[in-house]
C-alpha positions in Angstrom: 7.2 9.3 4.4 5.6 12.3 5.7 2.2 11.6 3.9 2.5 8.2 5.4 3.1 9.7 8.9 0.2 12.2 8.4 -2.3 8.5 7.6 -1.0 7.2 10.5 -2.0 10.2 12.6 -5.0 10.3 11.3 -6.0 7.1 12.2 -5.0 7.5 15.6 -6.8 11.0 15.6 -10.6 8.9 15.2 -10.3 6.8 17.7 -13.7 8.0 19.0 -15.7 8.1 15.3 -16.3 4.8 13.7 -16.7 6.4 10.2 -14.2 8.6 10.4 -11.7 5.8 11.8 -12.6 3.6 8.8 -12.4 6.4 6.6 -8.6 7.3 7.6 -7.8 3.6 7.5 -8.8 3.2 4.1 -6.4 6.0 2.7 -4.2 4.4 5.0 -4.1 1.2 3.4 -4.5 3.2 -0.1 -1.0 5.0 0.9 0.7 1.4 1.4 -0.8 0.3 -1.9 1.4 3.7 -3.3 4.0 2.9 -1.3 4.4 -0.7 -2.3 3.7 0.5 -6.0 6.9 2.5 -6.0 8.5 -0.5 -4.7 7.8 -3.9 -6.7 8.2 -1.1 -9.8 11.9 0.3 -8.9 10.7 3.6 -8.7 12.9 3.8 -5.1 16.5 3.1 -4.9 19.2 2.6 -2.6 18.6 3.9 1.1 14.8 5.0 0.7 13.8 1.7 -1.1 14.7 0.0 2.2 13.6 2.9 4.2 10.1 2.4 2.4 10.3 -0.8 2.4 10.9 -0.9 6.3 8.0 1.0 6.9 5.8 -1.1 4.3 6.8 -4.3 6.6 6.1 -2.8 9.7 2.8 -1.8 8.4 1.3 -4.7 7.2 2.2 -6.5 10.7 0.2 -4.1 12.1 -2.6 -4.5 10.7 -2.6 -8.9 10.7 -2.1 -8.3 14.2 -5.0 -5.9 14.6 -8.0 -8.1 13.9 -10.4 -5.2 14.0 -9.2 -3.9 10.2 -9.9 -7.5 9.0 -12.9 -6.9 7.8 -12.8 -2.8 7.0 -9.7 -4.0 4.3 -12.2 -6.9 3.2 -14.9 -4.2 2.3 -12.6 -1.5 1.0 -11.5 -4.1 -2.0 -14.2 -2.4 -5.1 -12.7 -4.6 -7.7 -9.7 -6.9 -8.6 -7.5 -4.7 -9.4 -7.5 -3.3 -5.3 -4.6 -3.6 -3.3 -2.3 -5.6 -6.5 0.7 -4.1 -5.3 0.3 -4.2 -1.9 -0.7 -7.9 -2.7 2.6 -8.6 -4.6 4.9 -6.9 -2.6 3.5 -9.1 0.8 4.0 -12.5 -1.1 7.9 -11.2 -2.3 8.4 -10.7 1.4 5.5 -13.5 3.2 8.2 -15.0 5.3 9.8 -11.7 7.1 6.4 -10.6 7.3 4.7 -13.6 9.2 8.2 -13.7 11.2 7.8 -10.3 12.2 4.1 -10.9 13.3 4.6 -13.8 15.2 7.3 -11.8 17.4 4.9 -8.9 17.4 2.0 -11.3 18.3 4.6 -12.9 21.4 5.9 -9.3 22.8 2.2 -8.4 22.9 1.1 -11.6 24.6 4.0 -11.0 26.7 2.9 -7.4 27.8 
């Protein structure tokens, strides 16, 4: 989790460089692709599979709620093979995850 936490930082560290924003984001969403490996493949167990797996959730509502990444994951994808486990965990889990973004998407509308 601390590499994850690191990515996140990161990101939030560029706000004011466009490259280096995209840059961070892309090893963000390469950490979640990691992250979700170890996941759909049972290489996490018990407490820190749902720890992970927490985190992995919260993550990808994030970023459908953030349009602006829309297009930066769109051009990060370099061949068919990008983002499979990331891909398969998010259909395992599609309706917790498009619940959790709708609420997301209300308490932001709401703010």
């Amino acid at each position: 989790m601390k590499a994850m936490n690191e990515r996140e930082a990161a990101l939030s560290a560029t706000k004011d460089d466009l490259a280096k924003q995209r840059h961070a984001f892309v090893e963000f969403m390469n950490f979640l692709e990691i992250y979700a490996a170890a996941v759909n493949t049972k290489l996490l167990v018990g407490v820190a599979r749902e720890i992970v797996e927490d985190k992995i959730v919260d993550s990808i509502v994030e970023v459908m709620i953030t349009p602006q990444w829309h297009d930066d994951i769109e051009q990060s994808i370099r061949s068919p093979t990008t983002y499979t486990h990331l891909g398969r965990f998010i259909r395992k889990r599609r309706p917790a995850i498009n619940s959790q973004a709708d609420a997301a998407r209300k308490l932001a509308n709401a703010a």
